[in-house]
C-alpha positions as CSV (number, residue, x, y, z in Angstrom):
1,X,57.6,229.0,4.4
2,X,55.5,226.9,2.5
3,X,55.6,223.0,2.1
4,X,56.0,223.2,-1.5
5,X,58.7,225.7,-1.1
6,X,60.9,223.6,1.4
7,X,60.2,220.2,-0.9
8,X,61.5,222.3,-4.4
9,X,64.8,223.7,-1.8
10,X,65.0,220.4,-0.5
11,X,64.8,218.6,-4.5
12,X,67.6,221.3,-5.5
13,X,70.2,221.4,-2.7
14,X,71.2,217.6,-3.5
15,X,71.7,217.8,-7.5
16,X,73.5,220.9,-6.3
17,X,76.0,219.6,-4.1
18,X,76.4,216.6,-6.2
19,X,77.3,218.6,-9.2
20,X,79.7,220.9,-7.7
21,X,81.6,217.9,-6.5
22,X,81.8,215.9,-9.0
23,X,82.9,219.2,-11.2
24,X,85.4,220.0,-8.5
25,X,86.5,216.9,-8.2
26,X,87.4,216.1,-12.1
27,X,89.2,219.9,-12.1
28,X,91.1,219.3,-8.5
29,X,92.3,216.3,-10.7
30,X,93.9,217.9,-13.6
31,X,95.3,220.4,-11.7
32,X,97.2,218.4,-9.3
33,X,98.5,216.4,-11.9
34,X,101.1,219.2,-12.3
35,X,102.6,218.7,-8.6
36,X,103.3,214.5,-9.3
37,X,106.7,215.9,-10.0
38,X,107.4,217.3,-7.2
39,X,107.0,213.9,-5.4
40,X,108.4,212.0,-7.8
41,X,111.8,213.7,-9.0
42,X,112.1,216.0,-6.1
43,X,111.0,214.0,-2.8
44,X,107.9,216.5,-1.9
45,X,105.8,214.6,1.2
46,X,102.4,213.5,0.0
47,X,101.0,215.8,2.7
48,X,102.5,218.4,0.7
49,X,101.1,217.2,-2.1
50,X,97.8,217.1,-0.9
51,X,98.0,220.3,0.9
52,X,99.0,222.2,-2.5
53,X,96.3,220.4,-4.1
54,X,93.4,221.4,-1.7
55,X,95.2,224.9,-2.0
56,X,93.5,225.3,-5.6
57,X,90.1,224.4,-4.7
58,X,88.9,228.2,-3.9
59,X,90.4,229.4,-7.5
60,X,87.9,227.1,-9.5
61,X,84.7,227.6,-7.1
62,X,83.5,230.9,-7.5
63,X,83.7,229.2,-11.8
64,X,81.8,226.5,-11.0
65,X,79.1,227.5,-8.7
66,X,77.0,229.5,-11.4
67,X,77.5,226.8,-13.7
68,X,76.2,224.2,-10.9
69,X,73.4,226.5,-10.1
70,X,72.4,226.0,-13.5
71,X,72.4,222.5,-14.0
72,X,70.7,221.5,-10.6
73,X,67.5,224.3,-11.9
74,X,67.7,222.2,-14.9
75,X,67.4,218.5,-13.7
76,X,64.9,219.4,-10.7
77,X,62.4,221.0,-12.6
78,X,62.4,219.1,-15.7
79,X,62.3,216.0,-13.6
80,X,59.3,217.8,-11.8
81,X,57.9,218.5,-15.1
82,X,58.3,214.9,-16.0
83,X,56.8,213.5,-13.0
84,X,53.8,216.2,-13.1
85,X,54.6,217.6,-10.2
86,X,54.5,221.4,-11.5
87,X,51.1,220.8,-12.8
88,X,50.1,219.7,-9.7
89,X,51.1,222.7,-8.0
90,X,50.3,224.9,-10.5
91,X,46.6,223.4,-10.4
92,X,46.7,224.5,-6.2
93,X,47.0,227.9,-7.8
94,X,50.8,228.6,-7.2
95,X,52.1,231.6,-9.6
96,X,55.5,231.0,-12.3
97,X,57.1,233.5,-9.3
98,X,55.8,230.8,-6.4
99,X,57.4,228.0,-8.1
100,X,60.8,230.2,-9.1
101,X,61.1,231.1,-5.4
102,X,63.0,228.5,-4.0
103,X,65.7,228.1,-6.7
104,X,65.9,231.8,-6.8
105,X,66.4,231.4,-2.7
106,X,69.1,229.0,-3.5
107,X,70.9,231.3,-6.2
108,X,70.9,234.0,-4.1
109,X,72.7,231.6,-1.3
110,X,75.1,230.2,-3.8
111,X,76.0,234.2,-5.4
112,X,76.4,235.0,-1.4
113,X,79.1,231.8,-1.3
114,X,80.5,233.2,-4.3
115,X,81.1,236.6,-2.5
116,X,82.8,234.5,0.5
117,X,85.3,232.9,-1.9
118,X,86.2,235.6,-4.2
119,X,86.7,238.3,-1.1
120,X,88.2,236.1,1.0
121,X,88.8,232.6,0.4
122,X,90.4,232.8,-2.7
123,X,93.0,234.9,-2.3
124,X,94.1,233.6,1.2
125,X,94.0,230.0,0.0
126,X,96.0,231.5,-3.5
127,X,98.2,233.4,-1.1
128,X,99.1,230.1,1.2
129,X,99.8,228.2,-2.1
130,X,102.2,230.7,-4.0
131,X,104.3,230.7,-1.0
132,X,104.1,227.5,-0.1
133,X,105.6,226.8,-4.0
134,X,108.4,229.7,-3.4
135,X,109.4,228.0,-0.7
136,X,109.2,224.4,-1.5
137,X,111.6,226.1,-5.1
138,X,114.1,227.3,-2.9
139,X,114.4,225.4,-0.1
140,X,117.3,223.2,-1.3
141,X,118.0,220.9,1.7
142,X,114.0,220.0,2.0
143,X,113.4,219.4,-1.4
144,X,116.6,219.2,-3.7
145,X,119.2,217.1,-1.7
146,X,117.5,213.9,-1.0
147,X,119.6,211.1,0.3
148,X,120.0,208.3,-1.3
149,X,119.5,209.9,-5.6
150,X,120.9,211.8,-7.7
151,X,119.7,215.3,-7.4
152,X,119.9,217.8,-10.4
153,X,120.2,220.9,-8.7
154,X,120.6,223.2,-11.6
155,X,121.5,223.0,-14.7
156,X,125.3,221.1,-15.0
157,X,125.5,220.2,-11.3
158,X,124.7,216.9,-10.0
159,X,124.6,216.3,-5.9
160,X,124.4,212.7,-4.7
161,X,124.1,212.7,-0.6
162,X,124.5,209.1,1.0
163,X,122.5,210.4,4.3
164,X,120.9,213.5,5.6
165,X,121.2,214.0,9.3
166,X,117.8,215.3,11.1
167,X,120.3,218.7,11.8
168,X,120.8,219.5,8.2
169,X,124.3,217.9,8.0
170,X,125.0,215.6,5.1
171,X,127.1,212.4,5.0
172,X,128.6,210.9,1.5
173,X,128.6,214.1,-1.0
174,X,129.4,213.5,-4.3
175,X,129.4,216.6,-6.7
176,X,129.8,216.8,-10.2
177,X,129.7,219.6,-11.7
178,X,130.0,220.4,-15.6
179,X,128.6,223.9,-16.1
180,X,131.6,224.4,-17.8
181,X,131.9,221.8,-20.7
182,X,135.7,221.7,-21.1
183,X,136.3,221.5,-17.5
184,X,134.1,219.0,-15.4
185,X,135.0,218.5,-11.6
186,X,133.8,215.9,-9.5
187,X,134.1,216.1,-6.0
188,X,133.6,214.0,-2.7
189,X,133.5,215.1,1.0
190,X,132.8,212.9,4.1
191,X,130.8,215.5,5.4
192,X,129.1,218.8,4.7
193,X,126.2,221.2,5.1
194,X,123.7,222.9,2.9
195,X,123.8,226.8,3.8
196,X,122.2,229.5,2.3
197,X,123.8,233.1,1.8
198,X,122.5,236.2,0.6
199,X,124.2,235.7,-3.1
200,X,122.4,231.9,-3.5
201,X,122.6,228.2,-1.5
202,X,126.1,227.0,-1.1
203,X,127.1,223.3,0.2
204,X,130.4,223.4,2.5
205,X,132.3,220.1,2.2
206,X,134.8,218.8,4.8
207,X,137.5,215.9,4.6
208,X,137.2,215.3,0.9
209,X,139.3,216.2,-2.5
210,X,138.4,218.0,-5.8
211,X,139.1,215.9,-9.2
212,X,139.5,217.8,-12.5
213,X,140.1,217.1,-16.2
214,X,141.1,219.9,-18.8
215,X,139.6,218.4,-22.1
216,X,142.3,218.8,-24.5
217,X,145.2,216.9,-26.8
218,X,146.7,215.4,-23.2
219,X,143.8,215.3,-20.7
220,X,145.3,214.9,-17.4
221,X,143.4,214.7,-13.9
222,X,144.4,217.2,-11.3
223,X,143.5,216.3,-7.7
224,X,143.4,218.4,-4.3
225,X,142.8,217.7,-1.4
226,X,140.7,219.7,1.0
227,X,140.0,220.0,4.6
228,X,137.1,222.7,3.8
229,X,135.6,223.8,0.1
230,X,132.6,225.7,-0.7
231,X,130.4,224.8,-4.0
232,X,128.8,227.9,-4.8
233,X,125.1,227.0,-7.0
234,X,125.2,230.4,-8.6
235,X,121.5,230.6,-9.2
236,X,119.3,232.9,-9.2
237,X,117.0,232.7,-6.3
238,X,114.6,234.8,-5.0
239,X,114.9,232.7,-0.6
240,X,116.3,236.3,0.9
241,X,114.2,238.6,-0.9
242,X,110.2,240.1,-1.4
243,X,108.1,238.0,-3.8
244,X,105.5,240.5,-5.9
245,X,101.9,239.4,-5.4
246,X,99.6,238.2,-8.2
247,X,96.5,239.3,-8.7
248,X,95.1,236.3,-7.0
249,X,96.6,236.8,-4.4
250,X,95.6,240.0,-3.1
251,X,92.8,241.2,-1.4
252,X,89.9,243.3,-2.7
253,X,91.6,246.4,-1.0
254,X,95.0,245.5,-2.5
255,X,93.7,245.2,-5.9
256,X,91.7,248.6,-5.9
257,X,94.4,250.2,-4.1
258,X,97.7,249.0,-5.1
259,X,101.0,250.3,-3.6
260,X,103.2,252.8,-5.6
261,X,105.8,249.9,-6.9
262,X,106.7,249.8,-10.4
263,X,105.6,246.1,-11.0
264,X,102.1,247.4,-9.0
265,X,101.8,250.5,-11.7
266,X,102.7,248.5,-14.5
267,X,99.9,246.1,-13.4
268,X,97.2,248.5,-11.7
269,X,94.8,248.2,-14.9
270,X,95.0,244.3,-14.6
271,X,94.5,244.4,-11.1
272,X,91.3,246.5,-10.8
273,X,89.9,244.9,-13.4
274,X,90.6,241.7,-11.3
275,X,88.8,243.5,-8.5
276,X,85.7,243.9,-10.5
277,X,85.5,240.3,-11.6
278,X,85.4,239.4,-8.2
279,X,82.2,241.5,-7.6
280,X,80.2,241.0,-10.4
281,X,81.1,236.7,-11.3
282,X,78.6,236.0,-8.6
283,X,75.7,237.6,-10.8
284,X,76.3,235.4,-13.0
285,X,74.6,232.7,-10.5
286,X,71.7,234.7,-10.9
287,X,71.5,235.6,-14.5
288,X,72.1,231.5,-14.7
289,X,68.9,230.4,-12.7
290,X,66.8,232.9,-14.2
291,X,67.6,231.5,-17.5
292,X,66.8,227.9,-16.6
293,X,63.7,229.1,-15.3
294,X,62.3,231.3,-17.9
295,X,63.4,228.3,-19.9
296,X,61.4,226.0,-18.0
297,X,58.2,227.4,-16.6
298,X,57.6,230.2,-19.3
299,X,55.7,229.6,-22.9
300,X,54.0,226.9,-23.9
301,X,54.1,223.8,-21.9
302,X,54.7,220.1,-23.0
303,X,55.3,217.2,-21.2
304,X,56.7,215.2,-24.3
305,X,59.8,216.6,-23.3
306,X,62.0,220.0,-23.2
307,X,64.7,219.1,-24.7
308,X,64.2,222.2,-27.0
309,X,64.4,224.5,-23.6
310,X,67.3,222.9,-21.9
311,X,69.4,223.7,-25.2
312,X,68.1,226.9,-25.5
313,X,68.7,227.9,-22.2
314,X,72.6,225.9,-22.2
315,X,73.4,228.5,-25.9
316,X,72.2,231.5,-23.8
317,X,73.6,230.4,-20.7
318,X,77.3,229.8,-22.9
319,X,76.9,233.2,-24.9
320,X,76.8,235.0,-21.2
321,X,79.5,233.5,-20.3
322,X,81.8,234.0,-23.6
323,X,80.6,237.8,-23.7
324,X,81.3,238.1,-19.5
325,X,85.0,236.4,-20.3
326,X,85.5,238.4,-22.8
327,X,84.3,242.0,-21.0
328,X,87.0,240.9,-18.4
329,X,89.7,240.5,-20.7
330,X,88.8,243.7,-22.3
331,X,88.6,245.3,-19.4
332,X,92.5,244.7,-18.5
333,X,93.4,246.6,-21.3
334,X,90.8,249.1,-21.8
335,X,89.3,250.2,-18.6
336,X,86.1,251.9,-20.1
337,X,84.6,248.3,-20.5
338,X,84.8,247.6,-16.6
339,X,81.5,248.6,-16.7
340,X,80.3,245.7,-19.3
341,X,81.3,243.1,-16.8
342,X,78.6,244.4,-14.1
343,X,75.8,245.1,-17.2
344,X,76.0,241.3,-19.2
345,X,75.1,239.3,-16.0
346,X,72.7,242.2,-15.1
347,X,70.9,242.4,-18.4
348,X,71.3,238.8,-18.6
349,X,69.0,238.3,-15.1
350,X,66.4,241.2,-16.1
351,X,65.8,239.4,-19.6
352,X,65.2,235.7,-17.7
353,X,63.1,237.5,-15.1
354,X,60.9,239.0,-17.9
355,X,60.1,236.0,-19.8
356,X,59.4,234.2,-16.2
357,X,57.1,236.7,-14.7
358,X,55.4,237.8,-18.4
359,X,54.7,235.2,-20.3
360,X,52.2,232.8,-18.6
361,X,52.3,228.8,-19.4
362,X,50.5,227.7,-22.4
363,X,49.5,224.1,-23.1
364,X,51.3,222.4,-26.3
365,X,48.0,221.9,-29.1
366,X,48.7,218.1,-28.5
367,X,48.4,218.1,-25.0
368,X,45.4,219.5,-24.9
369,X,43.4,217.2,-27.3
370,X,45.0,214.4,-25.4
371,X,43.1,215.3,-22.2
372,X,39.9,215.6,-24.5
């Protein structure tokens, strides 16, 4: 291993890393803006919080690391070309394919990461956070009945608990319940427990009474007294049963090989195609670098600037990515165009390797007569 191939890995591994966290960063952002709900109306810990949010990180690398690769070949060798460090090295009598080495080194690192995350990352960090959400949706007494608010449990009823005991048992209930318009019912209990049953979450009151109003030309308020009463939710929650798994979810084997389910054979097109997006996105990390670098060391060199490259190489870098997305969304519908999603990137890499490896440097007219 050369000196000048350690100095370009050691000039690309820091725009790299920066990039992919500052990108991960502004989209770990957005995302978990959607969970500030759950710790503001519904009493979610912020360990929770953060735990759901880190949860989401693997979904959005595998996206991200092509795009990273891309923009850390672009700023490291323009700035070399800037700082005449390329014709340095190309004056020691180092090839386009010595110089493209290292970053080519790197991409084949980063497509290897990718492999990592969409094979095995992704779907168990996925897996963690759809059940983690199930869970934190039906657990009632974790999430729903806080002490000390007014908790909308479903639509209609209204639960206010003055304490929740460490045991689960509840202290102060107050219910109101109007899911039916014409006949609201309020009731208080001293005491009483959340408990969950096969047909839905019920709370079982003790010591309290049951207050109710028929709406109508003489409204008159009923009230009973109760040693025991059940409030039946009637919702319609999935706590006792099997939750289906999303694409995302699975593993490569489960999405190649679904079970025999109707939801799985209603879905089994959408899931292999799934499967092959996960083996050909990280050739995209490949097709990406090769671009920036036919870009950048191919044709006719300048040191005015490449302004000219870097935007040529961003339009082809976007139109692979456009035709890729849309090869995978064709491909959930038609399967005959699972094959495109292998060829674009592929195609895409042989065309940037080309123009590297075929089409020697060339000095701009104007930097020539400069040096005369």
């Amino acid at each position: 291993m050369s000196c000048s191939y350690r100095y370009i890995m050691r000039l690309l591994v820091w725009p790299l890393l920066f990039i992919t966290v500052a990108m991960a960063g502004v989209i770990w952002l957005t995302q978990s803006l959607r969970f500030v709900d759950l710790i503001l109306n519904r009493g979610l810990p912020a360990h929770t919080f953060f735990y759901l949010a880190i949860l989401i990180l693997p979904m959005v690398m595998s996206i991200l690391l092509p795009v990273a690769m891309f923009i850390a070949v672009i700023f490291t060798y323009s700035k070399m070309t800037m700082d005449s460090e390329l014709i340095v090295l190309r004056a020691c009598g180092m090839s386009q394919g010595t110089l493209a080495r290292p970053a080519i080194s790197m991409a084949v690192l980063v497509a290897l990461i990718c492999y990592a995350v969409n094979l095995y990352f992704m779907p168990l960090a996925y897996r963690e956070f759809k059940d983690l959400q199930f869970s934190i949706r039906n657990d009632y007494s974790s999430v729903l009945l806080q002490e000390g608010t007014f908790n909308n449990v479903v639509e209609g009823v209204t639960v206010y608990v003055r304490e929740r005991k460490s045991d689960g048992e509840l202290l102060g209930i107050l219910v109101h319940d109007e899911r039916i318009p014409d006949k609201p019912v309020t009731m208080m209990a001293e005491r009483g427990a959340l408990v969950h049953t096969p047909n839905g979450p019920r709370v079982v009151m003790a010591n309290g009474n049951r207050q109710a109003i028929e709406k109508g030309r003489e409204q008159q308020l009923s009230i009973l007294y109760f040693d025991q009463y059940t409030l039946d939710f009637d919702t319609a929650t999935q706590s006792g049963g099997v939750r289906w798994r999303e694409a995302r979810e699975r593993y490569l084997d489960e999405l190649f090989w679904p079970g025999e389910t109707a939801d799985d054979i209603r879905a089994r097109a959408s899931l292999r195609a799934e499967g092959h997006q996960r083996l050909s996105s990280p050739l995209l990390t490949l097709a990406f670098t090769l671009i920036a670098l036919a870009a950048l060391l191919a044709g006719e060199f300048n040191r005015r600037g490449q302004v000219r490259r870097v935007l040529w190489a961003t339009g082809a870098v976007a139109t692979v990515q456009v035709a890729y997305l849309g090869a995978f969304n064709l491909s959930s519908t038609m399967p005959a165009a699972i094959l495109m999603v292998y060829v674009i990137p592929l195609v895409a890499a042989a065309c940037g390797l080309y123009v590297l490896l075929h089409h020697p440097v060339r000095r701009a007219a104007g930097d020539i007569l400069a040096r005369v």
